[in-house]
MIDOSE-1310 file (N, C-alpha, C; in nm, 2 decimals, decimal comma, always signed):
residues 147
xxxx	+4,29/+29,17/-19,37/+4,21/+29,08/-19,30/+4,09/+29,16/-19,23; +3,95/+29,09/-19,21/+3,88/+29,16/-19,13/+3,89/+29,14/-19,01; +3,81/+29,18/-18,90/+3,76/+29,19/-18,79/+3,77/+29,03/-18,76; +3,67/+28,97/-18,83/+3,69/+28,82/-18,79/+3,75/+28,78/-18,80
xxxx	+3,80/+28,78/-18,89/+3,95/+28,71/-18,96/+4,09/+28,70/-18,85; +4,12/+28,87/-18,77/+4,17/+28,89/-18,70/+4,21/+28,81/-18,57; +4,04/+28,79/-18,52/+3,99/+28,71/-18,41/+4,03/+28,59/-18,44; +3,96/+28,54/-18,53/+4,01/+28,39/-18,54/+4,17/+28,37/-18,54
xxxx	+4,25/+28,39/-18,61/+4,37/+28,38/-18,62/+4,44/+28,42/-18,51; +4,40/+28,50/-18,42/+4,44/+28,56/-18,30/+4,43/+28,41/-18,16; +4,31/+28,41/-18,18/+4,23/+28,27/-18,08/+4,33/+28,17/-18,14; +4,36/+28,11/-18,27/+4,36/+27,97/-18,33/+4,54/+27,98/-18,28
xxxx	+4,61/+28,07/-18,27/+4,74/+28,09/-18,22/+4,73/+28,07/-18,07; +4,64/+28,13/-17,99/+4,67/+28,15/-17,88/+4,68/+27,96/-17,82; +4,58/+27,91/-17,92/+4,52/+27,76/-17,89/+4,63/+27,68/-17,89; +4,74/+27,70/-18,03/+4,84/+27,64/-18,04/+4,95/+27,66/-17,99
xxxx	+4,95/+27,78/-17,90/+5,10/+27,85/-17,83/+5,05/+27,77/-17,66; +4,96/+27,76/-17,66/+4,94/+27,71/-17,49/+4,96/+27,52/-17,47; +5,05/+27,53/-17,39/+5,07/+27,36/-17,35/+4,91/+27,28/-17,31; +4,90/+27,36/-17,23/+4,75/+27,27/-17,20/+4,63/+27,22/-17,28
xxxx	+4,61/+27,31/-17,42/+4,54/+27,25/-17,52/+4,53/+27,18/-17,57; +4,46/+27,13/-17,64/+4,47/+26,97/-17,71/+4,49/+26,99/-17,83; +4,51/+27,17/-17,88/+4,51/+27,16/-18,05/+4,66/+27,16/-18,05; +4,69/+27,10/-18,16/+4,87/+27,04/-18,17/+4,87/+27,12/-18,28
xxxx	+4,77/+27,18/-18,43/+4,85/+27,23/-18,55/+4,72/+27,33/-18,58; +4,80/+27,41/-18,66/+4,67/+27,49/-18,72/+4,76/+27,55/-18,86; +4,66/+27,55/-18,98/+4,74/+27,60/-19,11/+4,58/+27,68/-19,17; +4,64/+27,76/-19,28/+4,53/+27,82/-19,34/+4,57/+27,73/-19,48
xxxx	+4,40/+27,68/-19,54/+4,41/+27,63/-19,67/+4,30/+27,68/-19,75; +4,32/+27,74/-19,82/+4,27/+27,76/-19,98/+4,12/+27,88/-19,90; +4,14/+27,96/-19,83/+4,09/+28,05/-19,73/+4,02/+28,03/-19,60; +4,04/+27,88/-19,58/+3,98/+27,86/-19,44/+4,08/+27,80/-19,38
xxxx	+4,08/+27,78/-19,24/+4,15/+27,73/-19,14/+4,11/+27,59/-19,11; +4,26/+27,54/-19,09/+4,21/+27,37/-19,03/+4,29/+27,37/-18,91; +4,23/+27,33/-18,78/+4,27/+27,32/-18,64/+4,23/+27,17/-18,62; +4,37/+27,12/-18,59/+4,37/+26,99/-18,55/+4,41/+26,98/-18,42
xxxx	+4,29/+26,87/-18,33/+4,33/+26,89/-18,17/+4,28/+26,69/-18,17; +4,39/+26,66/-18,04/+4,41/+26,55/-18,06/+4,30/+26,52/-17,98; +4,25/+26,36/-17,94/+4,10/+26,32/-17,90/+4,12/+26,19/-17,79; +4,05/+26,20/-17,72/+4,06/+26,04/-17,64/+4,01/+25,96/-17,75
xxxx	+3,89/+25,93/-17,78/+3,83/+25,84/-17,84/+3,88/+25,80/-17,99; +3,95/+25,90/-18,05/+4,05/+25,83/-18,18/+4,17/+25,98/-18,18; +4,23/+26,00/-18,27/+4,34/+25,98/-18,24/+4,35/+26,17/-18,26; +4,25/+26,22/-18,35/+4,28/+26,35/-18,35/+4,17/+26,39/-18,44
xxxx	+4,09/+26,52/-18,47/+3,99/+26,58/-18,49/+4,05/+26,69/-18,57; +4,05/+26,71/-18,72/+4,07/+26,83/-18,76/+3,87/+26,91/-18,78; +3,88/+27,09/-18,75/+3,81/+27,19/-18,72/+3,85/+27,25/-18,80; +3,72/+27,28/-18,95/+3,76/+27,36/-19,02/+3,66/+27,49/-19,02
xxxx	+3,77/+27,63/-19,03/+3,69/+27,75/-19,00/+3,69/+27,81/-19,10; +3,54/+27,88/-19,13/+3,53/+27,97/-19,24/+3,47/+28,11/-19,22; +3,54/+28,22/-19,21/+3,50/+28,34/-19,23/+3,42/+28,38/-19,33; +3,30/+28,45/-19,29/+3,19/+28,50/-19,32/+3,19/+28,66/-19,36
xxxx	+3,13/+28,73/-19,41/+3,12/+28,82/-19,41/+3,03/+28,89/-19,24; +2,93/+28,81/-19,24/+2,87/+28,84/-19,11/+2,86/+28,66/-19,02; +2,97/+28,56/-19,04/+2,94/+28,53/-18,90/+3,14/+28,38/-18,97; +3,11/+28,30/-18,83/+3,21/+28,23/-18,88/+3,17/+28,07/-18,85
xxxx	+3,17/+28,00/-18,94/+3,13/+27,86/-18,95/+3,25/+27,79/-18,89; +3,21/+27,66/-18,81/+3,34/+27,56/-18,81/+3,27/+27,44/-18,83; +3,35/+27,34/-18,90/+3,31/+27,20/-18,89/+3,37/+27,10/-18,88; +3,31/+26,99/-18,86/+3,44/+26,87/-18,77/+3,36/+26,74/-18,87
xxxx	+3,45/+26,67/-18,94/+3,38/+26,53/-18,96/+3,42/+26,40/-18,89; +3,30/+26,35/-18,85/+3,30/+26,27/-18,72/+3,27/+26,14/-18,79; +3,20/+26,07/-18,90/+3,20/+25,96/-18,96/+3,14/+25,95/-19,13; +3,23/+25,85/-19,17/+3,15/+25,87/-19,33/+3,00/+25,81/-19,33
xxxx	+2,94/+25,79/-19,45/+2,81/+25,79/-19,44/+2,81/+25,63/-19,41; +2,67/+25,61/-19,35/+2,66/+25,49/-19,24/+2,62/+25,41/-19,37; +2,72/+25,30/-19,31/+2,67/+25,15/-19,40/+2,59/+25,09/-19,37; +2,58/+25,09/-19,27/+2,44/+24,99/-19,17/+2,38/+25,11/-19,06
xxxx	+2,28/+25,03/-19,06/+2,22/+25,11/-18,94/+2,20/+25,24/-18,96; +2,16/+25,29/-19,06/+2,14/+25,45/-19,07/+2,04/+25,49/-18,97; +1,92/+25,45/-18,99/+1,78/+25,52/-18,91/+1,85/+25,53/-18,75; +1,95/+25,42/-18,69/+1,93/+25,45/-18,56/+2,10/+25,54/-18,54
xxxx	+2,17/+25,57/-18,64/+2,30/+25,65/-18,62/+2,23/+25,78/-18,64; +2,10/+25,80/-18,76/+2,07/+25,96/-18,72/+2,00/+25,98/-18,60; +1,91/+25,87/-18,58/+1,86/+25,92/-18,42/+1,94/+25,92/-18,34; +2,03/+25,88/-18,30/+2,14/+25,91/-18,25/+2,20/+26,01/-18,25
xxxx	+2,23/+26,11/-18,33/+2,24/+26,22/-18,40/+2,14/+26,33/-18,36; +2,03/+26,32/-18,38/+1,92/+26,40/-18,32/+1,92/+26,37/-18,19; +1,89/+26,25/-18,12/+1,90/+26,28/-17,96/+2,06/+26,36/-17,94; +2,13/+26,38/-17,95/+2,25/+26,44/-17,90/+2,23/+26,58/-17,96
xxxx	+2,21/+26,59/-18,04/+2,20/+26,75/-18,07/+2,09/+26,84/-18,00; +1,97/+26,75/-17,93/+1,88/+26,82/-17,79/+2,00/+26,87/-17,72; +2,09/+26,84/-17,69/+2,21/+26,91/-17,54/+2,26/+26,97/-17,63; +2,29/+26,96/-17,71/+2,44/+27,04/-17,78/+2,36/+27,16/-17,81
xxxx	+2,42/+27,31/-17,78/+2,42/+27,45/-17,76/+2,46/+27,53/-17,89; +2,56/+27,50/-17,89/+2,66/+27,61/-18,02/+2,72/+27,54/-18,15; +2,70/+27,39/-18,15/+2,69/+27,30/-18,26/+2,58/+27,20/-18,26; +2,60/+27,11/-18,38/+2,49/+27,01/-18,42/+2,56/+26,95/-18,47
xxxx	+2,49/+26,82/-18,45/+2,52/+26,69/-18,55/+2,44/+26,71/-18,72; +2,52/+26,72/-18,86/+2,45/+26,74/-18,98/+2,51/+26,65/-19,06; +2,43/+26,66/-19,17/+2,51/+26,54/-19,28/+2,57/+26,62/-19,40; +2,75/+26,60/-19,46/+2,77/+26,71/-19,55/+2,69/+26,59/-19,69
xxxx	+2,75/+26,67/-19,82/+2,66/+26,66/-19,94/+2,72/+26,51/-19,97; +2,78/+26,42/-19,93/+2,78/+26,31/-19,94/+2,77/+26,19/-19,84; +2,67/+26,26/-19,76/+2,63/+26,20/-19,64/+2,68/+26,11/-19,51; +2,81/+26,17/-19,49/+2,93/+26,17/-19,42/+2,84/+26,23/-19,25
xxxx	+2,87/+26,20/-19,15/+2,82/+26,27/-19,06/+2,93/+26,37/-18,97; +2,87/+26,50/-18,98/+2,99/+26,64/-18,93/+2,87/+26,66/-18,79; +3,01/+26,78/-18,73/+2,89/+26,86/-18,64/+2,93/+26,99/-18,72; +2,86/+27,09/-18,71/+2,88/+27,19/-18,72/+2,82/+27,34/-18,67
xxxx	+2,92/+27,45/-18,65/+2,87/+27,56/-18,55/+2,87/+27,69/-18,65; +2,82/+27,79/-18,58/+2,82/+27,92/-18,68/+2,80/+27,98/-18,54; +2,91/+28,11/-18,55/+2,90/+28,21/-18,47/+2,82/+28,38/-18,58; +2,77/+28,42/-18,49/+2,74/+28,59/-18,57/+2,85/+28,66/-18,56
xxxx	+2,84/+28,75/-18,61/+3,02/+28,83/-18,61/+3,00/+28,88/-18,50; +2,86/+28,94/-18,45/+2,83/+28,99/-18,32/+2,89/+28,94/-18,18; +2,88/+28,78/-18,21/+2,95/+28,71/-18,09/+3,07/+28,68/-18,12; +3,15/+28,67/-18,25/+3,25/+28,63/-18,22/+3,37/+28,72/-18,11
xxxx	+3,44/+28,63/-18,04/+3,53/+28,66/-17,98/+3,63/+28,54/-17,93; +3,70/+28,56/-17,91/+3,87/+28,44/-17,82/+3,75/+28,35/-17,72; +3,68/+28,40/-17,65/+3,62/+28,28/-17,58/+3,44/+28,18/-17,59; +3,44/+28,32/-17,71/+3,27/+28,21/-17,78/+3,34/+28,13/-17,88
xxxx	+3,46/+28,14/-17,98/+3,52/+28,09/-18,01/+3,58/+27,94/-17,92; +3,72/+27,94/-17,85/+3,70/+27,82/-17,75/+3,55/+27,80/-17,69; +3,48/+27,83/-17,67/+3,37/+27,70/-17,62/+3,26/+27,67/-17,75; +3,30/+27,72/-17,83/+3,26/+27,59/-17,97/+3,35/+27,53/-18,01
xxxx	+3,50/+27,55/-17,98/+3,55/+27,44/-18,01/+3,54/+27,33/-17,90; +3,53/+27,36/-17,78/+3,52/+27,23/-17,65/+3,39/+27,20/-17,69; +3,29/+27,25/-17,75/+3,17/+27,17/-17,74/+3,19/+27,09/-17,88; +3,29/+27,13/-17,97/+3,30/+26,98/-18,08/+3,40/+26,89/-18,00
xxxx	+3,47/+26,94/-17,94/+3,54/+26,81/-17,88/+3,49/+26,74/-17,79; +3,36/+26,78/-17,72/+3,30/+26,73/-17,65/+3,23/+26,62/-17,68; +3,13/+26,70/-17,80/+3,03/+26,60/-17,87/+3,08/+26,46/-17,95; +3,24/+26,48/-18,02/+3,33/+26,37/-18,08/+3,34/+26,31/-17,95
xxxx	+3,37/+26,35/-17,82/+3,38/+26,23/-17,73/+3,32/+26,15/-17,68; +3,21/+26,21/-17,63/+3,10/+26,12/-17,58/+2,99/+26,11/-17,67; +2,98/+26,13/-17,86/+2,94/+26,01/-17,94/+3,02/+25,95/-18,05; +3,16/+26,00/-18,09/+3,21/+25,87/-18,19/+3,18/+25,74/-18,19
xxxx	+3,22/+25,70/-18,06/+3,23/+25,54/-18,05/+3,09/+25,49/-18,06; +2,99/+25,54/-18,00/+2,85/+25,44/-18,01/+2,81/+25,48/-18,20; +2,81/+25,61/-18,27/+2,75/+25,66/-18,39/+2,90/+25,53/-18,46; +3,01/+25,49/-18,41/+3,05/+25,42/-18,51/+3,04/+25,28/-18,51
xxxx	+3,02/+25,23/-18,38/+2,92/+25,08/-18,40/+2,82/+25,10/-18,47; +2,74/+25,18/-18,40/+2,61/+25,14/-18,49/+2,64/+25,11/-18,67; +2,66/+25,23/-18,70/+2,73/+25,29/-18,83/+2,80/+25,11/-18,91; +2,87/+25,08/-18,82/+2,95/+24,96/-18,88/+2,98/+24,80/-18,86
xxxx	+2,85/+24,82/-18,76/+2,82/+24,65/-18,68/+2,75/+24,60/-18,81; +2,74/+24,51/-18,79/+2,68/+24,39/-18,95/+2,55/+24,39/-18,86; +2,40/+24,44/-18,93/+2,28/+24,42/-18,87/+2,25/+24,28/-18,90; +2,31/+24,23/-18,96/+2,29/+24,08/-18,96/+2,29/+23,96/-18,85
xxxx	+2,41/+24,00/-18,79/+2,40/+23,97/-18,67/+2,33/+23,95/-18,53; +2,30/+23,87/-18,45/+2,22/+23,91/-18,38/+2,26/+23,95/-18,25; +2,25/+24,06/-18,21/+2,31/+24,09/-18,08/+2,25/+24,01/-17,95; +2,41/+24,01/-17,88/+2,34/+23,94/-17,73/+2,22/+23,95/-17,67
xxx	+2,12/+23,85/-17,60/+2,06/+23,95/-17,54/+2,02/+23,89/-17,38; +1,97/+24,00/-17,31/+2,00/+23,99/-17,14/+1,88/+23,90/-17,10; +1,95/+23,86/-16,97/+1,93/+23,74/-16,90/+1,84/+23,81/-16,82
């Protein structure tokens, strides 16, 4: 194993041996890592990690590709990724919507590590639910409107 490899697997244990975390499993598949941590807003969030030669990627999928309402679930998507630091909201190659982070091997360590994972659990909390109305409301519809 490398250097990173080390780290990660070192961290992804430490995450799953402590009661207070929210990650419940972690397995290696087909050379990357899947860390599943459970979520308020649905029921649990698998984080997959990939070792780099020079850095280590993770990614989280947060909704498949939007049936309705696209234009305003990516803007939604761009305004949230203005705050977000060490991840982003991106679309994978079947236009599914992920966040995803990349550390340099330079940074990686046990605690730049945990806070890109809190900042994907963050970002799944406070936008799943509005990116999945939008995403699956019938625009047909016409929404209430104020008095």
């Amino acid at each position: 194993m490398t250097d990173l490899s080390d780290t990660l697997v070192q961290t992804i244990s430490s995450w799953v041996a402590d009661p207070q975390s929210d990650v419940e499993y972690s397995e290696e598949v087909e050379g990357r890592w899947a860390v599943r941590m459970r979520q308020t807003v649905r029921s649990a969030t698998t984080v997959w990690w990939t070792v780099g030669d020079r850095s280590i990627i993770a990614e989280a999928y947060v909704l498949p590709a939007p049936p309705a309402n696209q234009a305003e679930v990516y803007r939604l998507c761009l305004l949230r990724n203005h705050r977000l630091w060490r991840c982003h909201f991106a679309l994978d190659r079947e236009g599914a919507v992920v966040l995803t982070g990349r550390l340099a091997a330079s940074e990686v360590n046990a605690e730049s590590l945990d806070l890109l994972l809190g900042e994907i659990y963050e970002a799944i909390e406070l936008s799943f639910r509005p990116l999945a109305m939008m995403a699956f409301s019938d625009p047909r519809k016409e929404r209430p409107r104020k008095a």
